[in-house]
N, C-alpha and C positions, 0 to 999 in steps of 0.2 A: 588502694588499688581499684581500678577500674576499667572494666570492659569494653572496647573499642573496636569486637568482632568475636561472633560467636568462639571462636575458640582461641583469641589473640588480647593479650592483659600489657594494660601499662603501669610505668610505676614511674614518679617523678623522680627529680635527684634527692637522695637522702631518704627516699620511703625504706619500707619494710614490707614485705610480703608477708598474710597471716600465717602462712602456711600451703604447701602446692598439695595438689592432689597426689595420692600414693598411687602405686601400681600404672606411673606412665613416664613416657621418655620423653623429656620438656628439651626444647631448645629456645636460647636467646636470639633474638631476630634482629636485633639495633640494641644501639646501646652499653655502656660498660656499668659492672658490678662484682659484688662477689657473693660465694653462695654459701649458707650461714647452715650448722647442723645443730642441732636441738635435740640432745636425748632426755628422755622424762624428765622438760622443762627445763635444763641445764644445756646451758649451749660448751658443746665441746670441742668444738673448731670449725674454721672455716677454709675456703679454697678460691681462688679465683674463677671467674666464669673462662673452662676452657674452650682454647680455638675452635671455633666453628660453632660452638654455642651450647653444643646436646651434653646432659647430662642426664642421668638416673632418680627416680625417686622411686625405693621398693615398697613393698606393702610389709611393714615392718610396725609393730605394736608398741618399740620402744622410740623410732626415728623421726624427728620432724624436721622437712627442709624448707628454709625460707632464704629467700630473695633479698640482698641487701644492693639500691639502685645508689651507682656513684655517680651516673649521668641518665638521662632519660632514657626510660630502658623499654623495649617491648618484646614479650615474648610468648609460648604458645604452648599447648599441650600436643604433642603430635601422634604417638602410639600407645597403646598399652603392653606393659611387659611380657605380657605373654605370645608377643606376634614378631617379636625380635629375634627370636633362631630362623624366622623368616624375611628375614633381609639381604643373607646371601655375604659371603665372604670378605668383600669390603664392606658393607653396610657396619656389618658388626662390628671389625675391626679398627673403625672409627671409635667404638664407644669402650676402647680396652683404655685406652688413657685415663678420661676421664672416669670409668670406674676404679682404676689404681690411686688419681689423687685422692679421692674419695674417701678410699682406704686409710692412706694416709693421714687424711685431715681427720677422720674418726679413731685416730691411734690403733689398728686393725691389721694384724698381720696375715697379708693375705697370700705369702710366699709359697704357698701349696698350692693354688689353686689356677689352672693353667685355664684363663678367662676367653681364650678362642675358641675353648673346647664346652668351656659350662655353655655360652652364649648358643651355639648350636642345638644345643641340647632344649627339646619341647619341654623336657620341667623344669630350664632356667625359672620361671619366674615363681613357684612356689620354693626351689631350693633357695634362691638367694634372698627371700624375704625368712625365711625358718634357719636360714644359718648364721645370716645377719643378727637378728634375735639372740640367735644361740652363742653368738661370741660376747655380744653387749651385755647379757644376763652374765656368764661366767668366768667373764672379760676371758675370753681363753683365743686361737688364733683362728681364722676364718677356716670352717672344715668342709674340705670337697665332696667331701659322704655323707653330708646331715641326710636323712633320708624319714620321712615322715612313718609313722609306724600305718601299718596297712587298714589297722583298724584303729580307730580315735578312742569312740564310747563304748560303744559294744557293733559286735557282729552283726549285718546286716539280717532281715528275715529271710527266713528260708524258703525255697519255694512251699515245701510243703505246709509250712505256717499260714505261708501267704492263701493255698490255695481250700484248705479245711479249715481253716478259721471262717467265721461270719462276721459282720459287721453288727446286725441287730440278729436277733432273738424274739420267735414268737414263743409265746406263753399264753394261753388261753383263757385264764382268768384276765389279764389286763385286755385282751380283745372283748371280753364279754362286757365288762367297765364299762372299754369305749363305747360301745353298742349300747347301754344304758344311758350312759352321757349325752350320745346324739338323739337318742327318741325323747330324752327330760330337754333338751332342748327345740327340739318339733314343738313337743306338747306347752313350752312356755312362751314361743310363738306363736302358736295355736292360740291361747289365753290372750294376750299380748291385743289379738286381732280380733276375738271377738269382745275384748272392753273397747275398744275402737271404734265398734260397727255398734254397740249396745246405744237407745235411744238416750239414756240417760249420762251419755259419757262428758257430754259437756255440763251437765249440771252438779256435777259428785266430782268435785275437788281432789280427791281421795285416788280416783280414777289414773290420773295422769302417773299418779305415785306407781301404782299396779304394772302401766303398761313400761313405764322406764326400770321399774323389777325384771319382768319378764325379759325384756331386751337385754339387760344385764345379766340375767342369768345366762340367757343363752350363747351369747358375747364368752362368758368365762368357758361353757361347757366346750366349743369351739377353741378355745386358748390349750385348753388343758387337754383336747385330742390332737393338737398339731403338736403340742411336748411331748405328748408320750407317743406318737409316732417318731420321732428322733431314735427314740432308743430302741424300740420294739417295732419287730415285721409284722404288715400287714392291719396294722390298726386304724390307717386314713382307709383303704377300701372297704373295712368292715365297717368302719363309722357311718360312712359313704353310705353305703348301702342300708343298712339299718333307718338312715333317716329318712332314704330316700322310697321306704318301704313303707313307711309311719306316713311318713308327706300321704302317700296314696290309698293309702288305708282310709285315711280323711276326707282325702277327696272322694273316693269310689262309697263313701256314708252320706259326704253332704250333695254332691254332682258326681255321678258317675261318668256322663259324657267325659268332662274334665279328666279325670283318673284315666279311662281308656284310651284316651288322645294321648296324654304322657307315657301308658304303657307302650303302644305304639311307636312314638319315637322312639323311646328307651329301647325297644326290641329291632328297630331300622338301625340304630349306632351300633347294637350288640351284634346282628347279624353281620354287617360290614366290617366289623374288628374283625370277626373270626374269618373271615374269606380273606381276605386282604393284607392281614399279619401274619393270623395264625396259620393260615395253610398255603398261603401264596410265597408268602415274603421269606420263611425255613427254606422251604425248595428251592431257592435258586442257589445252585453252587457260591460257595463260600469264595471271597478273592483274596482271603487272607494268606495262603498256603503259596498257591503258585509267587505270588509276589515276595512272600519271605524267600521261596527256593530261589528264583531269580537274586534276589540280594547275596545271596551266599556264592551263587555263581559267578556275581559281576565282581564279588572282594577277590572272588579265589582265582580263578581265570581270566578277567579281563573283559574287557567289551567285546571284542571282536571274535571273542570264542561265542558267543552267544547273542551275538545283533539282533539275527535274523527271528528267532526263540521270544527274543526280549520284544520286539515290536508283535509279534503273531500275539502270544500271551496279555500284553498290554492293551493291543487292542479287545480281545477278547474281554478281559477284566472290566475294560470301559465300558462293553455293555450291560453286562452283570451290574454294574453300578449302578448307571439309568435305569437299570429294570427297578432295583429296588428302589430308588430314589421316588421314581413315576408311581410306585405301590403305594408308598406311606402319604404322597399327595395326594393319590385319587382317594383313600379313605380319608385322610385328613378335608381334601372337598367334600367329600357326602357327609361327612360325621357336621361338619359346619352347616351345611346347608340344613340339615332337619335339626337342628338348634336352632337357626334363626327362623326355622319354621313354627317353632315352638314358642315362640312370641306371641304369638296371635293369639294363644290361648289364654296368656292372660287377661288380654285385650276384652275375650270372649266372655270371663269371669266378670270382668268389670261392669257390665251390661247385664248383668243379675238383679234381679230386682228385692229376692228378701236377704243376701245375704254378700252383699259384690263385694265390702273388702275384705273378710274373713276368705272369701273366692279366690279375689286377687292376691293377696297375700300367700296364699299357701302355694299359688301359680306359680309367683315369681321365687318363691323358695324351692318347691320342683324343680322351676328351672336351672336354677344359680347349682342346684344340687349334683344335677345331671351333666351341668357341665363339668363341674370340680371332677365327678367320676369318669367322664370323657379325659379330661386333660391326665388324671391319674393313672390311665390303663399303660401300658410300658409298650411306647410305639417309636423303632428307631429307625433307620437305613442301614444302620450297623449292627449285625446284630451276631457279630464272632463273639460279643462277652457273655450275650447269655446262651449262647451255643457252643461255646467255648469247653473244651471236653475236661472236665473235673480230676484236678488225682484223689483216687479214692482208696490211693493203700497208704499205709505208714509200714515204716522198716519193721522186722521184727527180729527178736532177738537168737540166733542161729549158732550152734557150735555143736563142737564133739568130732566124731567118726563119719569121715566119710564114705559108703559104699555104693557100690554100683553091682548090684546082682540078678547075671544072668541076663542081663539086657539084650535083646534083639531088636534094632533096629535098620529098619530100609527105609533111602530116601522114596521111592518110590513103588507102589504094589509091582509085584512080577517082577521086582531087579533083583538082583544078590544082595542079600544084606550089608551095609557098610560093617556092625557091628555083629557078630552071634555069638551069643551065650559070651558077652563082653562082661566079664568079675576085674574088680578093683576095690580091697579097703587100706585105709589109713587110719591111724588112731587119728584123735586130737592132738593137737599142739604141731603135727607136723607140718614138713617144710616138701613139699613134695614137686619135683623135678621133670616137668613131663616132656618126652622124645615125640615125635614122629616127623614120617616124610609131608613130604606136602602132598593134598586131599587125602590125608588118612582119620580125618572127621575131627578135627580140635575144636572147629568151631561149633561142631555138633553134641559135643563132649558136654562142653561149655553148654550149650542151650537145654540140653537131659537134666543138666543139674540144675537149671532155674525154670524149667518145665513151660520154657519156650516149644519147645517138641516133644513128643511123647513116645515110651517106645512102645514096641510092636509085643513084648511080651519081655517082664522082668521089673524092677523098678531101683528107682536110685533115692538111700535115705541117706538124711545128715541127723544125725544124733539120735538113731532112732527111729524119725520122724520119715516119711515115705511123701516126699516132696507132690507127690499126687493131690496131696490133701491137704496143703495148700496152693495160693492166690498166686500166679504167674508173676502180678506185679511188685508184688508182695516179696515174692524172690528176688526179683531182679533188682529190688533196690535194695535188700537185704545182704547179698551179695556185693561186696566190694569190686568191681572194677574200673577201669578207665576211665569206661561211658555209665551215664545215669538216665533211668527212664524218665526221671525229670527234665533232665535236659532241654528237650526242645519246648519248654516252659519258661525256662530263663531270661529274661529279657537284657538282665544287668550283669556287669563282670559280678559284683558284688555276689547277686540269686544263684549264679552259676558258680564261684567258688564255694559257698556256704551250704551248700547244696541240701546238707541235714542239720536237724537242730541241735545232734550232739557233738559237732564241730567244733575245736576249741581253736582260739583263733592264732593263737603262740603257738599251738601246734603244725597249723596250716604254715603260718608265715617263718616257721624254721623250714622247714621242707623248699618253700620257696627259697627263700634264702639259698639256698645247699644246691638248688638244681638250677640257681642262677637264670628264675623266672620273675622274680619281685619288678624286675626291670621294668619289663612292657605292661605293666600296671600300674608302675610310676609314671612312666612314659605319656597315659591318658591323661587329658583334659580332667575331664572329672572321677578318674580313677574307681573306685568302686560302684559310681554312676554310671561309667557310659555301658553302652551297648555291649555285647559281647560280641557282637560282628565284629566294632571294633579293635579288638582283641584277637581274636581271630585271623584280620586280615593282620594283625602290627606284629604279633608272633611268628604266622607263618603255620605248616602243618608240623613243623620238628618243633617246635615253638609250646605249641597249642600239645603236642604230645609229654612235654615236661610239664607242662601245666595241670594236665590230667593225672599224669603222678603223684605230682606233689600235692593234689586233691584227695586222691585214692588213700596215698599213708596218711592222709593225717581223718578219714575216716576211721568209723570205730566198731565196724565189725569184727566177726571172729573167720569168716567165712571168706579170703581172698583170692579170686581169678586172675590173673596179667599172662595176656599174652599182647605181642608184640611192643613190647614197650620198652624196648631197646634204641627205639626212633628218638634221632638228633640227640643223647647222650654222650658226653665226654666217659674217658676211664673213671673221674674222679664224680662225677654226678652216676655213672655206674655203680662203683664202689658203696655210693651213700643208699643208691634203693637196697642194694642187695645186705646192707649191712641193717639197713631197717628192717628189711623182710625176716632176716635171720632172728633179730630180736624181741620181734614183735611172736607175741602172742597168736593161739589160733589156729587154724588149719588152712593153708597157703599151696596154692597152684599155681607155676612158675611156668608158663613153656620157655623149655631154654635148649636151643639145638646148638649153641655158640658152644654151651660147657660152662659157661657160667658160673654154675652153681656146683657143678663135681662134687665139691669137698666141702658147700655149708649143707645140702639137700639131705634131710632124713629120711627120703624116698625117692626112690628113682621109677616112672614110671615111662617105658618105651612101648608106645601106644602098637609099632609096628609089629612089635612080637605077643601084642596082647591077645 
């Protein structure tokens, strides 16, 4: 076989094709043949090349399709399978035949599966190469439900994994090390350069031995401080430093001129970091946020709800950019310029008359030193990641009785209080049913108990404990609902369903299953990869509200809040929360003004008459 155009192959009469590429939709162009199937290396039939030429080759582990030319043949690779639910109603329907023969040539009973409907479908191309598979392994009949499990290996990490985990580890003994390691390296540089400069260096054989020691040692000292900064924080600027202290400690003994010139530059690059990163480049409003909100607006509502918004803020963002952009140059110019100013000095050393290459030598290693610590300091245009706001609670572990005693609360000084002398307890385990009208404070209910607001006199404990005295965030992620304080941390569907690390993943993906969400997860491209915008905008907000359900029960608190999460439920996706909530463990707060719950609720709580 051979190529005749980028994406165009010939084959004489009587060749063979090694094998076409998987995962695309080949057509014959000229030419007759027919077309040969291959499962692990056993060829199991074959089919003519049908009219018009297109046929399939899926990404299948078991399939191999090859090309058999009965007359001079040419032809091409033209799509990949995953772009074919976008071809539009005759496109597709072209290529139902030719996947039916197909079938049949592979002895594959494909009478279930109605191929106008899979072909539309955006996860055509991962279903038909996993179901394909799945008939060939169990010879059984093509199944329209293969459905890949949600999770492969294991659970994606969690945000909170993600965001209290480190990467390296300082440890203070291995900083002190490095710091040893860089000044036995100075100091064998140091040696290195004065056997160099000794009158007797070309007469002593022995000599040469000495100064290729010394370079070697400090060759390794330098190997063994860039390895153990891999693993540990902070050991290249301490190294850094320490040598670059030693360097000038020598000079400011042999030439002081020398040493004061380098302190100086050293003190001109330090002054302009801190003006120009540290205090200039923080302050300029962040453009991360507005441009997230904008994305959220343009999935949810459209363009044209927000043009006008979109262009104001964009431009605005555009300057914000510039500004920081023009920062980290202009330091990045000066910090340059008095490096290359610092040349000279060794220039200056060389022109010594009792001691110029031990002079120059320690010059030029000042230098090269000062640099590596310039290029080291953490200087970006972006700087949302290390400004990026930390989570700093982990869930904790919450149950028992819940009460509310005596609470007085007002939204504002001088109004009526929403709540006075508000009493409410529940034992544990209860299932509790809470009434009221609209603005008769649920959301405020809700916020007392995870100590979003505080009341005006009285306090609200769960098991004891007098939610005062603990962490706000601490609560709120501790507390089971809907929404999670992590959330808008989430970048992935993945971050965003696994939300906590004691998520079990058969438990989430039954829930899913039940509230008939797994869909638009399927649906993604890269499914636990993508975006959660994406997600987002392919659910919808009834969508996105099943979603948070079936997140919420298969969380593992004792301590659960839902309110409004009646949104986009069937009777029978109803039936399955309320039958989880019933069974589950814990102490459960339901607002339910439907009635709902009548007859599973151990507690009936009508906020109106409280």
């Amino acid at each position: 076989m051979s190529s005749i155009d980028p994406k165009q192959f010939h084959l004489e009469e009587g060749q063979v094709s090694a094998g076409l590429a998987r995962d695309r939709l080949w057509q014959v162009r000229a030419g007759t043949g027919r077309i040969r199937f291959v499962v692990d290396q056993v060829v199991v039939g074959d089919m003519p090349i049908p009219e018009g030429g297109w046929f399939l080759v899926p990404e299948s582990n078991h399939l191999r399709v090859q090309l058999v030319a009965e007359s001079a043949m040419t032809f091409e690779s033209r799509l990949p399978l995953g772009l074919i639910p976008r071809l539009g109603d005759l496109g597709r329907s072209q290529l139902v035949t030719p996947i039916v023969a197909m079938m049949r040539a592979l002895q594959i009973d494909d009478t279930s599966v109605d191929w106008n409907v899979k072909l539309a479908q955006p996860s055509f191309k991962s279903w038909f190469g996993e179901a394909l598979d799945s008939a060939i392994e169990g010879d059984t009949p093509l199944s329209p439900d293969i459905a890949t499990p949600l999770v492969t290996d294991h659970a994606p990490r969690t945000i909170l994994e993600v965001e209290t985990s480190e990467d390296h580890v300082r440890v203070v003994p291995v900083m002190v090390c490095a710091a040893c390691l860089a000044i036995a390296a100075v100091i064998s540089w140091y040696a290195a350069l004065i056997v160099l400069d000794a009158p007797g260096f070309a007469l002593a054989p022995e000599s040469l031995l000495v100064v290729l020691g010394c370079v070697v040692w400090s060759l390794a000292a330098a190997y063994a401080i860039q390895e153990t900064a891999r693993c540990y924080r902070d050991v290249l600027p301490v190294s850094l430093a320490a040598a670059i202290v030693c360097v000038a400690a020598l000079l400011l003994v042999l030439k002081p001129i020398l040493a004061l010139s380098y302190m100086v530059a050293a003190a001109l690059i330090g002054l302009a970091y801190w003006i120009y990163v540290r205090r200039l480049l923080p302050g300029l409003p962040e453009i991360d946020a507005p441009m997230r909100w904008l994305s959220a607006r343009l999935a949810r509502e459209g363009v044209q709800s927000v043009r006008q918004r979109l262009f104001k803020v964009w431009a605005e963002a555009s300057y914000w950019v510039i500004a920081r952009i023009e920062l980290v140059a202009e330091y990045s110019r000066f910090s340059r310029a008095v490096m290359a100013a610092t040349l000279v000095i060794p220039a200056m050393a060389l022109t010594d008359v009792e001691q110029p290459t031990v002079l120059t030598g320690l010059g030029l290693a000042a230098v090269v030193l000062l640099e590596r610590m310039r290029a080291a300091m953490p200087v970006s245009a972006d700087q949302s990641a290390s400004r990026k706001p930390q989570i700093s609670f982990q869930p904790i572990k919450l149950s028992g009785e819940v009460v509310y005693d005596q609470v007085v609360y007002r939204r504002h000084a001088g109004e009526r209080p929403l709540f006075d002398q508000l009493s409410f307890e529940c034992a544990d385990d209860s299932l509790v049913r809470i009434t009221a009208p609209e603005g008769a404070g649920l959301s405020t209910l809700k916020h007392l108990l995870t100590r979003r607001v505080t009341p005006e006199r009285g306090a609200v404990r769960i098991g004891g404990i007098d939610v005062a005295r603990l962490s706000p965030e601490a609560l709120a992620a501790s507390v089971v609902m809907l929404d999670h304080p992590a959330d808008a941390y989430a970048h992935t569907v993945g971050e965003w369903l696994f939300i906590e690390p004691s998520m079990e993943a058969a438990t989430l993906e039954y829930h899913l299953d039940r509230l008939d969400a797994s869909r638009w997860i399927e649906s993604l491209h890269q499914r636990l990869n993508a975006p959660i915008g994406a997600l987002e905008t392919l659910a919808g907000p009834h969508g996105l509200n099943r979603l948070k359900l079936a997140r919420a029960l298969a969380r593992t608190g004792q301590i659960i809040w839902f309110d409004h999460w009646l949104i986009g439920l069937s009777p029978d996706m109803r039936a399955h929360v309320i039958q989880s909530l019933v069974e589950r463990a814990g102490t459960r707060f339901v607002v339910d003004r439907d009635g709902f719950l009548q007859a599973e609720a151990t507690v009936h709580w009508d906020l109106g008459n409280a």
